[in-house]
C-alpha positions, -999 to +999 in steps of 0.1 A: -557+660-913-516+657-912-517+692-906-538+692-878-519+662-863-486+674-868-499+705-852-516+685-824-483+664-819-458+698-819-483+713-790-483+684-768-442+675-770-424+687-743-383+695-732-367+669-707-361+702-689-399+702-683-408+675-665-402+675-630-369+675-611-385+647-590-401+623-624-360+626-633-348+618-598-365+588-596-363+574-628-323+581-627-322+559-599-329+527-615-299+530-636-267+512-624-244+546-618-218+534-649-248+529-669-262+562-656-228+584-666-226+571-697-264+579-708-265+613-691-230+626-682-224+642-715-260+653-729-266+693-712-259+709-682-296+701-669-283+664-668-251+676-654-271+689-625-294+657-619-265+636-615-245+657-588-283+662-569-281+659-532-316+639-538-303+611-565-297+581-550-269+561-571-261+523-572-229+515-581-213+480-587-171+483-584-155+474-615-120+460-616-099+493-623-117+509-593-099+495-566-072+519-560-072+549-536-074+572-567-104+570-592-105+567-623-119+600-644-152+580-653-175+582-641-166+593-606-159+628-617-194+632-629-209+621-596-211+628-560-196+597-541-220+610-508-249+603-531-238+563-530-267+546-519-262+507-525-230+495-532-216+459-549-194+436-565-187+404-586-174+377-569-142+377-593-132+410-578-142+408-544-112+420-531-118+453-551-145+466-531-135+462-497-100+477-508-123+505-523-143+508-487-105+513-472-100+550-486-136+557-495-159+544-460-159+582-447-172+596-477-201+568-483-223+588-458-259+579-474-249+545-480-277+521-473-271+490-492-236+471-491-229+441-511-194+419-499-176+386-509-144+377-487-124+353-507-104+330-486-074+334-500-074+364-475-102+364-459-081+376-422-073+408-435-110+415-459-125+410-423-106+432-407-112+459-437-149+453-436-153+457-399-133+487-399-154+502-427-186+496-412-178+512-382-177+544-406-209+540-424-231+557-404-266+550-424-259+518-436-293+493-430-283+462-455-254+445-456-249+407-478-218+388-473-210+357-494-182+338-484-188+311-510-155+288-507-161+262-481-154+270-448-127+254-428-141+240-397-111+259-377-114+291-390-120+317-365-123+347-389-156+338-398-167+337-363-152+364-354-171+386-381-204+372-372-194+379-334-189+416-342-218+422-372-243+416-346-234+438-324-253+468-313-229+497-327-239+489-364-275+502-370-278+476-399-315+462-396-312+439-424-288+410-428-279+383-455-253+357-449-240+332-473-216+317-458-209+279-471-201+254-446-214+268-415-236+243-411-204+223-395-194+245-367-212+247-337-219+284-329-217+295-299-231+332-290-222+331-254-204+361-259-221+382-280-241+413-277-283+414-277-286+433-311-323+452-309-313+468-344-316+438-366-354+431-383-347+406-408-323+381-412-317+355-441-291+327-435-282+302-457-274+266-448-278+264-405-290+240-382-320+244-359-296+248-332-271+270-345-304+289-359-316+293-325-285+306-311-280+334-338-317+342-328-312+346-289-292+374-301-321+394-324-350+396-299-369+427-328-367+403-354-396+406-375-386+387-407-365+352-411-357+333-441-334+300-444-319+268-452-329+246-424-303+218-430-307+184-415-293+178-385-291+142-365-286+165-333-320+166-313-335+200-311-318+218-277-345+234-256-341+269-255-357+298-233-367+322-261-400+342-273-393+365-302-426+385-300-418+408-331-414+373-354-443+375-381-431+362-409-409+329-417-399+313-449-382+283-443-363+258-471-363+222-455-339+193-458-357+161-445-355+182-413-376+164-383-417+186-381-407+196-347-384+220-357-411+229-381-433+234-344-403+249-327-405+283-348-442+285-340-433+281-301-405+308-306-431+331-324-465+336-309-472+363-335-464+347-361-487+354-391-468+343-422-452+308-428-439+296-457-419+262-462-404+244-495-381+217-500-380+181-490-400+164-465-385+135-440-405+096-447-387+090-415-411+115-396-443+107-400-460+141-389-458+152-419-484+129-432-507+134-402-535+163-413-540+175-373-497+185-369-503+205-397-536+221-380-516+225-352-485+245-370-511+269-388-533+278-357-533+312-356-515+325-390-533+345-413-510+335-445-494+298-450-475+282-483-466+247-484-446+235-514-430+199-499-419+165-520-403+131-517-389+109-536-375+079-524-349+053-537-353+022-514-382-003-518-386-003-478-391+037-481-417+027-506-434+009-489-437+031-460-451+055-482-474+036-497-487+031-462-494+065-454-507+068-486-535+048-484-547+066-456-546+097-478-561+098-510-587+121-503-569+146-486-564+178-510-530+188-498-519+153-501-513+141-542-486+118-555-472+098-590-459+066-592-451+045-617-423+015-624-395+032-620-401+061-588-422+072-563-430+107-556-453+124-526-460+158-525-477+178-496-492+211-507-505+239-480-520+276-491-539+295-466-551+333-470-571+350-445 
């Protein structure tokens, strides 16, 4: 019986050099490209060749000592900087990458993913180094930016890279902006371009109408996803129809239900909504079943994941008003006891 297995096991093994190019290929590529030189780099010359493949496509994350215009040996030498395909960095060494992209944008030409932070402490001349290098990636359909210190409410460089990211000459279709603190300026998009290139766009921390006026500028949009921050401003009326919109995910701060309605005025294909966060007790939409009716009509997949919890005894009270009128509603539940109060509204529609 061991003789038969063993014999049985020895027949079905088989060489690395056996399977496919293309099982290797893909299975290479889920390795960070560090991770990748030092598993593979120095095993055979059938390894050798995988990792300088035209076909691999590498992700690499910029490590301190990589910020010069010369490399170091490892594990650049074992690779094929043209086969970069997604590209990143920690926010402690921000300033490595985009010095990086400065002698290196003309090689990146497969480069599809880029990952940035611009660090204020120079955040003039990282601008300037990221829009220069972008104008050299030919390929390149995601780009994040982080600026995660908080933004100073006169500083133009921000505005300035937002003015020129969404223009036309990049064929970026994908954008991701975290940028603290823009909630506080007032953005203006008077003078920017129509951008037909851009299908999905996440922004955190906006106000409807700073939201709004980033969107006059994206009329293919397909995909949105942000921080709705409260805003005290009332909602400006706004010629727009994004036809292409179909799908919204939308993170609420006690923001008023008809900027809710406003995104399903602005899409008329929409098909997919989802909203979390915190509702407003100083709107009372949210607690009346036929707004909600009206926000869904027409959308094929819906999540609703909304709460309160209010500190005031008047607030309370309010709430206990509108939940009287409630209790046998399914997407309306809540808990109380002594010490708090807490509603929740939950929505999920699948057709």
């Amino acid at each position: 019986m061991t003789d038969q297995h063993t014999k049985f096991s020895s027949s079905m093994s088989l060489k690395a050099e056996e399977l496919p190019v293309e099982i290797w290929l893909n299975v290479l590529s889920y390795f960070e490209g560090h991770d990748l030189v030092r598993s593979f780099s120095c095993l055979n010359s059938f390894f050798n060749r995988l990792l300088h493949s035209s076909y691999l496509k590498l992700h690499m994350r910029i490590r301190v000592n990589e910020s010069n215009r010369k490399l170091p040996d490892s594990p650049w030498s074992h690779i094929n900087v043209e086969n970069i395909y997604s590209l990143a960095v920690g926010r402690r060494k921000a300033n490595c990458l985009l010095r990086f992209l400065r002698w290196h944008a003309p090689s990146l030409k497969n480069l599809s993913f880029l990952s940035v932070y611009i660090r204020k402490s120079s955040d003039y001349q990282n601008i300037e180094l990221l829009l220069s290098a972008l104008s050299k990636l030919p390929f390149l359909n995601q780009l994040r930016i982080k600026y995660v210190t908080q933004l100073d409410p006169t500083n133009d460089y921000i505005m300035k890279l937002l003015e020129n990211i969404f223009q036309d000459k990049f064929p970026i279709e994908k954008y991701s902006l975290t940028i603290n603190g823009l909630q506080k300026r007032r953005i203006k998009t008077n003078r920017w371009s129509i951008n037909p290139m851009i299908k999905s766009l996440y922004i955190s921390e906006i106000y409807m109408n700073n939201c709004l006026s980033i969107l006059s500028c994206t009329p293919q949009i397909q995909s949105l996803k942000t921080n709705l921050m409260f805003s005290s401003d009332p909602v400006e009326p706004i010629s727009l129809v994004l036809n292409h919109l179909r799908k919204v995910h939308l993170h609420i701060l006690c923001n008023q239900f008809i900027e809710l309605l406003a995104f399903k005025t602005l899409a008329p294909n929409l098909e997919s909504l989802s909203i979390d966060g915190y509702l407003s007790n100083r709107d009372e939409n949210y607690f009346h079943e036929h707004m909600w009716n009206q926000l869904f009509t027409n959308l094929k997949h819906v999540q609703v994941n909304l709460q309160h919890s209010p500190t005031s005894s008047s607030v309370k009270t309010t709430l206990r008003d509108y939940i009287a009128k409630l209790y046998d509603k399914p997407w309306f539940s809540h808990y109380e006891n002594e010490d708090f109060l807490i509603v929740f509204i939950k929505f999920k529609l699948v057709n």
